[in-house]
C-alpha positions as CSV (number, residue, x, y, z in Angstrom):
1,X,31.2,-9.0,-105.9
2,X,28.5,-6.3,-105.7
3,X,24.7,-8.1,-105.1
4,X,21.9,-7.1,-107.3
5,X,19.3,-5.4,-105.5
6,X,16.5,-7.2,-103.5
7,X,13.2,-7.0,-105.9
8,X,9.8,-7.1,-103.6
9,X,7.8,-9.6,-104.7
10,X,4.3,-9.7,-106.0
11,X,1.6,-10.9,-103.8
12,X,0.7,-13.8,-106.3
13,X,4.2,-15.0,-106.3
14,X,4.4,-14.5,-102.2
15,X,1.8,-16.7,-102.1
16,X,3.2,-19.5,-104.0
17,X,6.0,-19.3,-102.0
18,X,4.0,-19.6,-99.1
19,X,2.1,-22.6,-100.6
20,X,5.1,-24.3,-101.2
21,X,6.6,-24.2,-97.6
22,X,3.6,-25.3,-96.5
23,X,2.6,-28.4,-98.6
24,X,1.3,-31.6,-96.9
25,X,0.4,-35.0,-97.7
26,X,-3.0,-37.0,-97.2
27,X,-2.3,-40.3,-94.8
28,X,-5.2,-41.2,-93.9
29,X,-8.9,-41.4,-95.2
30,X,-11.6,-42.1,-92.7
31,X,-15.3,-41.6,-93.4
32,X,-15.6,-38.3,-94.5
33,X,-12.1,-37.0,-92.7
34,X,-8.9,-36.6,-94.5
35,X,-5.8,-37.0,-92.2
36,X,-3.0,-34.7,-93.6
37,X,0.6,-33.8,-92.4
38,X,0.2,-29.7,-92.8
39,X,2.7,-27.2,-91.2
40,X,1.0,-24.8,-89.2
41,X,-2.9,-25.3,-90.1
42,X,-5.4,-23.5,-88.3
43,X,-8.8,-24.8,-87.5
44,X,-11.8,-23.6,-90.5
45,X,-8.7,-22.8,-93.0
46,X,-9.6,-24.0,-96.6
47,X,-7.1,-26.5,-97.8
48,X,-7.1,-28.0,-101.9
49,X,-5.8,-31.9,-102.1
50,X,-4.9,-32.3,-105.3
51,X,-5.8,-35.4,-107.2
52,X,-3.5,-37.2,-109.9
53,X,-5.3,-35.8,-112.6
54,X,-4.3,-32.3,-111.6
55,X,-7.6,-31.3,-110.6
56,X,-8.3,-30.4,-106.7
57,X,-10.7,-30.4,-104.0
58,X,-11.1,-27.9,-101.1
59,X,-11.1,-29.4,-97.5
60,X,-11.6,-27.0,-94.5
61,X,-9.1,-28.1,-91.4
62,X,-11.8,-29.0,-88.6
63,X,-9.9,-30.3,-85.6
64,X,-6.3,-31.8,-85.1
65,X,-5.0,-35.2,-83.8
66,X,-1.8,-35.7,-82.7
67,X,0.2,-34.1,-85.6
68,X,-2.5,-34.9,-88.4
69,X,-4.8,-32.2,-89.2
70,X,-8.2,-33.2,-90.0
71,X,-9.6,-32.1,-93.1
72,X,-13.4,-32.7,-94.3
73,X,-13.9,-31.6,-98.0
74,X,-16.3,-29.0,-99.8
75,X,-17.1,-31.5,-102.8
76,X,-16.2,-35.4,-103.4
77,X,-13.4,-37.2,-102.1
78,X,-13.8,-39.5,-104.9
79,X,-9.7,-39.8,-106.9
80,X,-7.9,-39.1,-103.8
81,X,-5.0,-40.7,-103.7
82,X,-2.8,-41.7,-100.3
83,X,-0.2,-38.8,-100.2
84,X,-1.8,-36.6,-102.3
85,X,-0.4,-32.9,-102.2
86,X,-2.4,-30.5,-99.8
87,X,-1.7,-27.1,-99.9
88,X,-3.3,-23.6,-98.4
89,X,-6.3,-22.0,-100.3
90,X,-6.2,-18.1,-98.9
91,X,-8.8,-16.7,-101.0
92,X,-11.8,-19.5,-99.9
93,X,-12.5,-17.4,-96.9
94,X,-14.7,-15.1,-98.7
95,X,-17.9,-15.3,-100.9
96,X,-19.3,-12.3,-103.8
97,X,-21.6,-9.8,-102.6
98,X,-22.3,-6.7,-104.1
99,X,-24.9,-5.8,-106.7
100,X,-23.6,-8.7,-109.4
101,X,-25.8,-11.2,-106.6
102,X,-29.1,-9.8,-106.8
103,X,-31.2,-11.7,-108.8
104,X,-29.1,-14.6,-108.8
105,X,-28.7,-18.4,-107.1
106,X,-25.6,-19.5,-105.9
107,X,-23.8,-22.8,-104.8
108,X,-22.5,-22.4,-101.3
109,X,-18.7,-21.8,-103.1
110,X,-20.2,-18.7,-104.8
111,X,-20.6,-20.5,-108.2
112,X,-23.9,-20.0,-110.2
113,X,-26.5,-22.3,-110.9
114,X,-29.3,-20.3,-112.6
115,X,-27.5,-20.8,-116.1
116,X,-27.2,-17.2,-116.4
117,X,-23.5,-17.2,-116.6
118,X,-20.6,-15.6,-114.9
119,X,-21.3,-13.8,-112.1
120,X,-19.3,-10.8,-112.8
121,X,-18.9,-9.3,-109.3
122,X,-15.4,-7.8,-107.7
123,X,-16.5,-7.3,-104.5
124,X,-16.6,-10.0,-101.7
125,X,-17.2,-10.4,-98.5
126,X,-15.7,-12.5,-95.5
127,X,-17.2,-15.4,-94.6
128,X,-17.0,-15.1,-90.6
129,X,-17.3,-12.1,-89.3
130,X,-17.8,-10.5,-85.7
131,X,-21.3,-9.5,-84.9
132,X,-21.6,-6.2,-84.8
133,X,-20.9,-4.3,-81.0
134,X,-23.6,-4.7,-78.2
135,X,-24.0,-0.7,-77.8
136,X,-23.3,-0.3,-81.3
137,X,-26.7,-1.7,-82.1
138,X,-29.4,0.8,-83.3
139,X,-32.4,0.3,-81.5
140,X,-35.0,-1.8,-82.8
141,X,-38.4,1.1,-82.9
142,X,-39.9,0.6,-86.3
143,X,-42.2,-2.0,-87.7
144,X,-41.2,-4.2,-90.6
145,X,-43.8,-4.8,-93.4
146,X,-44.1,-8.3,-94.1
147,X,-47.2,-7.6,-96.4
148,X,-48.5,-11.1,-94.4
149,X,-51.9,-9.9,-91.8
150,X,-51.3,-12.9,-89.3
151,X,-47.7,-11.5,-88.5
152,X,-48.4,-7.4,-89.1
153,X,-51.9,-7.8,-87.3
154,X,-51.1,-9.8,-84.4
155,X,-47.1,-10.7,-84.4
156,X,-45.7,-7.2,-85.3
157,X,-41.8,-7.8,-86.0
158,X,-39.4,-4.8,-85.9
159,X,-36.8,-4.0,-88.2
160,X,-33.7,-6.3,-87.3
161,X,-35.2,-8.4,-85.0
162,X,-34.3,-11.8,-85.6
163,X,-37.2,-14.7,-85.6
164,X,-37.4,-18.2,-85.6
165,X,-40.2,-19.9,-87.5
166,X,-40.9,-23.4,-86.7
167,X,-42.6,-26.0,-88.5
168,X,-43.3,-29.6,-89.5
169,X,-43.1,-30.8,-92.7
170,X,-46.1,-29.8,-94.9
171,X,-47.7,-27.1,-93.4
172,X,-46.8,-24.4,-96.0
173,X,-43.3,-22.7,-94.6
174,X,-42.0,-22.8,-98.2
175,X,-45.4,-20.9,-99.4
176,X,-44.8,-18.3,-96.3
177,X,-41.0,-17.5,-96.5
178,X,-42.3,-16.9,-100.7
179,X,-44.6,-14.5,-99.5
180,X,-42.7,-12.5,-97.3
181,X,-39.5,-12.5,-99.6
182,X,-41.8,-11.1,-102.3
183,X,-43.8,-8.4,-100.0
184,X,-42.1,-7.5,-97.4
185,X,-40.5,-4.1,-97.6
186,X,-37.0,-4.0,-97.5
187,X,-34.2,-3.0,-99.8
188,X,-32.8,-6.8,-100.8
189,X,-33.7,-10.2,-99.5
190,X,-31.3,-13.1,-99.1
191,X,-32.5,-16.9,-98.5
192,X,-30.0,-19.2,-97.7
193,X,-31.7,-22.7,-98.6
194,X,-29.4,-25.9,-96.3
195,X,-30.0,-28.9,-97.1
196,X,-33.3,-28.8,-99.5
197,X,-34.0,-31.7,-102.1
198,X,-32.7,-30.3,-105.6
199,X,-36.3,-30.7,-106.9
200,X,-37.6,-28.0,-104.5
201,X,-34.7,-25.7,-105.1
202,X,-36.4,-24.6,-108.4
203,X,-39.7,-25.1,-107.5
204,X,-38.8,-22.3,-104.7
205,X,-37.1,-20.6,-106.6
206,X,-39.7,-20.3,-109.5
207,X,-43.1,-20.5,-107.7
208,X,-42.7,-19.5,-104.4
209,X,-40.2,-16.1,-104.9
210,X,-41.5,-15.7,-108.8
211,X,-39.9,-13.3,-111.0
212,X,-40.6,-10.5,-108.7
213,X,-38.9,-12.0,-105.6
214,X,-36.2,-13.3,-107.4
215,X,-35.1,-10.0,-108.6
216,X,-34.3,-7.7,-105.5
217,X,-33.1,-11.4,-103.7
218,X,-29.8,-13.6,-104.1
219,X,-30.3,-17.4,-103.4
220,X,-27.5,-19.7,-101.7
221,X,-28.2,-23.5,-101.9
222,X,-27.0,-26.1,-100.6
223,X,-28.6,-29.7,-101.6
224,X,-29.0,-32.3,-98.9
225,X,-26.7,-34.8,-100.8
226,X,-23.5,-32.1,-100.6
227,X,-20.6,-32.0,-97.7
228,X,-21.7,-31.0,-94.2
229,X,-19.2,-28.6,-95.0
230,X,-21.0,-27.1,-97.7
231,X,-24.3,-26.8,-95.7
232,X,-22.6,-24.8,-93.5
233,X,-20.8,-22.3,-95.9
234,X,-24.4,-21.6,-97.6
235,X,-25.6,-20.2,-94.1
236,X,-22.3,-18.2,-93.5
237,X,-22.4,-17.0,-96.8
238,X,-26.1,-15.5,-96.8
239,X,-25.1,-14.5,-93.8
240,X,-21.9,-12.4,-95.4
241,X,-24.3,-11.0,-98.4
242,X,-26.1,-9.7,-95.9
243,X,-23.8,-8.1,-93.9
244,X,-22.0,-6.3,-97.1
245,X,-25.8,-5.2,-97.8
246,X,-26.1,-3.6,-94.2
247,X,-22.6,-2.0,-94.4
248,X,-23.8,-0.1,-97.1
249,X,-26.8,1.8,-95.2
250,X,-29.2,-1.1,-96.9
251,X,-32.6,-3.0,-94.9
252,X,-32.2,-6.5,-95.4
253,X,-34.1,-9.5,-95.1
254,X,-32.1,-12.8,-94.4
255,X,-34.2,-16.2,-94.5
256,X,-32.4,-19.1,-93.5
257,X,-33.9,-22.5,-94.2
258,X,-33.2,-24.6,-92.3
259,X,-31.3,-23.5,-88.8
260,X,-31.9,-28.0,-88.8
261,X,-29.9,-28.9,-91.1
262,X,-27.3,-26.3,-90.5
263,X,-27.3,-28.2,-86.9
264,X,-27.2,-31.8,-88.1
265,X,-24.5,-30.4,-90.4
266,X,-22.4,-29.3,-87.1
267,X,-23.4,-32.0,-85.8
268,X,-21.7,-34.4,-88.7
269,X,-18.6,-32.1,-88.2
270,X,-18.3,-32.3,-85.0
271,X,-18.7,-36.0,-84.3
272,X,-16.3,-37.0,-87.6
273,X,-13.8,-34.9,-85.7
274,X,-13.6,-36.6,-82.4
275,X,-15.7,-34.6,-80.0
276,X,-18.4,-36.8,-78.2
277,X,-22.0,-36.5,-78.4
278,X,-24.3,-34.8,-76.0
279,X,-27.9,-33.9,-75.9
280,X,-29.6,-36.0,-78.5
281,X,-26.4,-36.9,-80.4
282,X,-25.3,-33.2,-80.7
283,X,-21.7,-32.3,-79.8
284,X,-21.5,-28.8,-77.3
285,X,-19.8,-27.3,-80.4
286,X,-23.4,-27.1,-82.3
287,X,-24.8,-25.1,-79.0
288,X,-22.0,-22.7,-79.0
289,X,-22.5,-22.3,-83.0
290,X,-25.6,-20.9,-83.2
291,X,-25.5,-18.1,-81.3
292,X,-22.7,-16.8,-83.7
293,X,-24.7,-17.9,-86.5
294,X,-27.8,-15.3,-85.1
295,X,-25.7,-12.6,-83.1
296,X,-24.6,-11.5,-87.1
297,X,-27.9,-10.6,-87.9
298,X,-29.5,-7.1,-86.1
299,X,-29.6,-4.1,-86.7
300,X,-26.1,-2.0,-86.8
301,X,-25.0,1.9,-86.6
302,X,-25.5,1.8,-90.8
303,X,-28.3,-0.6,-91.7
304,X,-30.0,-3.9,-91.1
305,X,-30.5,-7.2,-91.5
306,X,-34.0,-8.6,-89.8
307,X,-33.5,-12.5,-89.9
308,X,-35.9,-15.3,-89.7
309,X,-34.7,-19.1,-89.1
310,X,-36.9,-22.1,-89.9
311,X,-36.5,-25.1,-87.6
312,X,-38.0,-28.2,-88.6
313,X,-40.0,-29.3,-85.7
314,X,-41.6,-32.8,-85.6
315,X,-45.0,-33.3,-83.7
316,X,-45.1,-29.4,-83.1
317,X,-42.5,-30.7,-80.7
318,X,-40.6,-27.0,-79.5
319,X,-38.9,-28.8,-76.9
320,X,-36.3,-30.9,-78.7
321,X,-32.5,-29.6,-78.2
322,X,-32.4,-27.8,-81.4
323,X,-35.9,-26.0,-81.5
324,X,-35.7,-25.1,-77.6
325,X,-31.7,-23.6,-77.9
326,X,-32.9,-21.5,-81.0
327,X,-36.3,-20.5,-79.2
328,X,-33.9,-19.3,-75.9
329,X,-31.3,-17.5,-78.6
330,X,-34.3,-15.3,-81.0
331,X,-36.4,-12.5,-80.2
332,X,-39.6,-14.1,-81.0
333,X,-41.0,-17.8,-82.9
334,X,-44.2,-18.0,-85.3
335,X,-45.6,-21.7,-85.1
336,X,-46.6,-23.3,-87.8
337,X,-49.9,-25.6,-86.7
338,X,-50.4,-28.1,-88.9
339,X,-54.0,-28.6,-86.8
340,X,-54.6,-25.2,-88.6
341,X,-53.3,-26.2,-91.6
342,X,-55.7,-29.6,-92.2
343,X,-58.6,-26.7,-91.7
344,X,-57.0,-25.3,-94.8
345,X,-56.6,-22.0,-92.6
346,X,-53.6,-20.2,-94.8
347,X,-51.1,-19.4,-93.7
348,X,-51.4,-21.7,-90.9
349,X,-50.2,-19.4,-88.1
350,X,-51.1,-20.5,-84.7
351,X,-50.8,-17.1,-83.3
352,X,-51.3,-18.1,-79.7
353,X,-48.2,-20.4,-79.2
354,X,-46.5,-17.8,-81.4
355,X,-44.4,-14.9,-79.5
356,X,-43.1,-11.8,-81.1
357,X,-40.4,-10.4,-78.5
358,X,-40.2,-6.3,-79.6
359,X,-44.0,-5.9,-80.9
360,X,-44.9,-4.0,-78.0
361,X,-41.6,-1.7,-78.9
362,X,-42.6,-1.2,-82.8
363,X,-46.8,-1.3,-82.5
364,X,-49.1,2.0,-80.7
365,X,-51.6,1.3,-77.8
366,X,-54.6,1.0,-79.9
367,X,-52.7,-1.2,-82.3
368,X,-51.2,-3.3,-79.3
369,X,-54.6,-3.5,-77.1
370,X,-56.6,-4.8,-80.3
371,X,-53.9,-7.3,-81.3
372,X,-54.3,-8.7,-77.4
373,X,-58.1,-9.1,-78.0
374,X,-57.6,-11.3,-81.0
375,X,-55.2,-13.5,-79.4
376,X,-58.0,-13.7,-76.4
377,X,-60.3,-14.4,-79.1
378,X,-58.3,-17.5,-80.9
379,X,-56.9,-18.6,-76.9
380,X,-60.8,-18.8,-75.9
381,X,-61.4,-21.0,-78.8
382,X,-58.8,-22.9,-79.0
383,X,-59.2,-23.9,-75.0
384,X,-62.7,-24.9,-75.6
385,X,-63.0,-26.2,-78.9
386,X,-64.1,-29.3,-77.8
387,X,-66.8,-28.3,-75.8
388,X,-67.7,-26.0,-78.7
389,X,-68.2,-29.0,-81.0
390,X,-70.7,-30.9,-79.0
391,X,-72.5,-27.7,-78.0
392,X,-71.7,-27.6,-74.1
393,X,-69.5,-24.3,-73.4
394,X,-72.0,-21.6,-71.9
395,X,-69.7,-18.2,-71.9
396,X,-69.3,-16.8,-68.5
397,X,-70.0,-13.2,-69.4
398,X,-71.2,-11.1,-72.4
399,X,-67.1,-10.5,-72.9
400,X,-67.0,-14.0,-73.6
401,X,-70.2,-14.3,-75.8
402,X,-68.4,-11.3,-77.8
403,X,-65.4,-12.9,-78.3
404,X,-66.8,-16.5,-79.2
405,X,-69.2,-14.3,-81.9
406,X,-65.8,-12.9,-83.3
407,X,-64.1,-15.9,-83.9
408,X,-65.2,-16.7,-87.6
409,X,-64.8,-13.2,-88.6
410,X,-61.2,-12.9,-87.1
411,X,-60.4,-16.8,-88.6
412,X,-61.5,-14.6,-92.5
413,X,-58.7,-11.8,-91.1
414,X,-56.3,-14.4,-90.6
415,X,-56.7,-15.4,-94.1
416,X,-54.3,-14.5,-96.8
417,X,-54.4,-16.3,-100.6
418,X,-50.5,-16.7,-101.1
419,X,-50.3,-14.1,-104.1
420,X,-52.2,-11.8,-102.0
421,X,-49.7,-8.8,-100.3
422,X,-51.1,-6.7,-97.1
423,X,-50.8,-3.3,-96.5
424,X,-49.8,-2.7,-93.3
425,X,-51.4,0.3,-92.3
426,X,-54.8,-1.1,-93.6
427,X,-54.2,-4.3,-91.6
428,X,-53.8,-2.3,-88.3
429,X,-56.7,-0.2,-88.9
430,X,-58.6,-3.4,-89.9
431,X,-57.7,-4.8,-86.5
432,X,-58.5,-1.9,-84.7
433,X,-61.7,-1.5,-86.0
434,X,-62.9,-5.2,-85.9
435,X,-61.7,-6.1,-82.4
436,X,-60.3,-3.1,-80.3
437,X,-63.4,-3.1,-79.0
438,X,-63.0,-6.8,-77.6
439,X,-60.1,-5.1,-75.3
């Protein structure tokens, strides 16, 4: 008897084949991990156990033990039964990008939460990518705008440099990430917000972006009550926006706040799976993460993406594991003091323990030269304020009277109201003209 023909089957129904044949079952809940008996998983693959009810929950393979794999979930656990079905979720590895995000905030699963309905976007990008090639890089020779004098006058960035800002709680970060996402110029800004309190989502969202940030910038949040797991997708996923911005010949900003949390999230990962603590209770896994967490960002032979990471510091402590790693892996910090920040000195910039890496590459001579006599200026007076309060520092020279004279006047420079935006060619002239003569 003659066979009918093979028929090629479509990819929808390949895949349910493929989901079939390689169904496991939950045996084992501890803590946070899910044990489960799954042919062939692969460590980050996106897994749904299915609950009784015929609803699921996506779990992302994280490490192996004998022949369980271990699964920690993107939502609750909460219904999951012992044996519960697990099966293969191909299409979590990517997140929407394209020009349906702009404008929008987004749960770390690419859901919106803005109550602005569907996102209707048909693009998407993958969540881990390689960082673009070492000689592939364009060059990093032109300044980037912030629209924020402390950082244009005196810590110049370039365009896709990549920047850490650190700083304690309370010393305005959240007021100066909203100024730069609403002033700086570049084509689209994405903020990746890990691990915030949901009250300060929207109060980000609608005081310190505003309608005007908002609208060239997409949001990804991730609340501090969610899934390690989902911490960590909102930073990949900003991360991905970004990169399908850059592809397309686009300048992008990318804020992540916080590179913290994101770290105490690898950190929960990594511990729940079995690998032992080191420095300070974090595993080597969180160390080797956050270089490929940064290397993404740069510029490439297309476009950019210039990236600055906030790390919580406590005590203006830069030398805790987290703060010092990320400090070694950027190409520059701005400090936030909060010293300067009970003076009510705004934005509370303390521009001398601050380091911008490529200023000298994106900034001219006379630019360069005055920005070195301010920070002489704020290091004079910041050594000797002490003395300064009781009256006892005589300057050595009329260099050092100068400079002591200028302090007020640079202190007014520093300045900025937080709905004020800078221009940067009149803050460099302004700095030029005040104190190049301090040189």
């Amino acid at each position: 008897m003659k066979r009918p023909p093979a028929q090629a089957l479509s990819s929808t129904e390949l895949e349910g084949l493929i989901g079939v044949a390689r169904e496991g079952r939950v045996t084992q809940l501890r803590g946070p991990v899910l044990h489960a008996t799954l042919p062939e998983a692969c460590v980050g693959e996106v897994c749904r156990v299915h609950r009784p009810d015929g609803s699921a929950v996506e779990a992302q393979v994280v490490g192996f033990e004998r022949d369980a794999a271990l699964l920690m979930p993107l939502g609750a656990i909460t219904a999951i039964a012992a044996g519960a079905r697990v099966t293969p979720a191909p299409a979590s590895a990517s997140f929407p990008c394209g020009a349906a995000v702009w404008g929008r905030v987004l749960d770390a699963l690419g859901q919106p939460i803005d109550g602005r309905g569907a996102l209707r976007s048909h693009e998407r990008a993958p969540l881990m990518a390689e960082p673009p090639p070492p000689m592939a890089r364009a060059r990093i020779d032109k300044p980037l705008a912030t629209g924020v004098r402390a950082i244009d006058g005196l810590l110049t960035l370039g365009v896709g440099q990549r920047v850490g800002l650190f700083a304690a709680a309370g010393v305005g970060k959240s007021t100066l990430l909203g100024m730069i996402t609403r002033n700086v110029e570049a084509d689209h800004v994405v903020v990746a917000l890990i691990g915030e309190r949901g009250r300060e989502v929207r109060e980000f969202v609608e005081d310190s972006l505003g309608p005007q940030g908002l609208a060239r910038a997409a949001v990804v949040v991730s609340t501090d009550d969610q899934p390690a797991l989902m911490r960590l997708r909102a930073a990949w996923a900003a991360t991905a926006i970004a990169e399908a911005a850059r592809a397309r010949g686009e300048r992008v900003v990318l804020l992540v706040d916080s590179v913290t949390r994101f770290a105490r999230a690898l950190r929960e990962v990594g511990l729940a799976a079995g690998e032992p603590p080191g420095r300070q209770g974090y595993p080597a896994s969180v160390f080797a993460t956050l270089p490929q967490l940064f290397e993404r960002a740069g510029n490439d032979a297309h476009g950019s993406i210039t990236a600055l990471y906030t790390v919580l510091v406590a005590g203006d402590d830069l030398t805790e594991p987290i703060a010092d790693e990320t400090i070694s892996l950027l190409d520059g910090h701005i400090v936030l003091s909060r010293r300067l920040a009970e003076q009510r000195v705004r934005p509370s910039i303390d521009a001398t323990a601050s380091v911008s890496r490529l200023a000298g590459a994106v900034t001219d001579s006379e630019h360069a030269r005055a920005a070195d006599a301010a920070l002489k200026v704020l290091a004079l007076h910041q050594h000797n304020e002490d003395k300064l309060k009781l009256g006892l520092f005589k300057p050595a020279d009329e260099r050092e009277r100068k400079r002591l004279a200028a302090h007020p006047k640079l202190l007014e420079f520093l300045a900025q109201p937080a709905h004020e935006r800078s221009d940067f060619a009149a803050t460099r002239e302004r700095l030029v003209r005040e104190f190049g003569a301090l040189a």
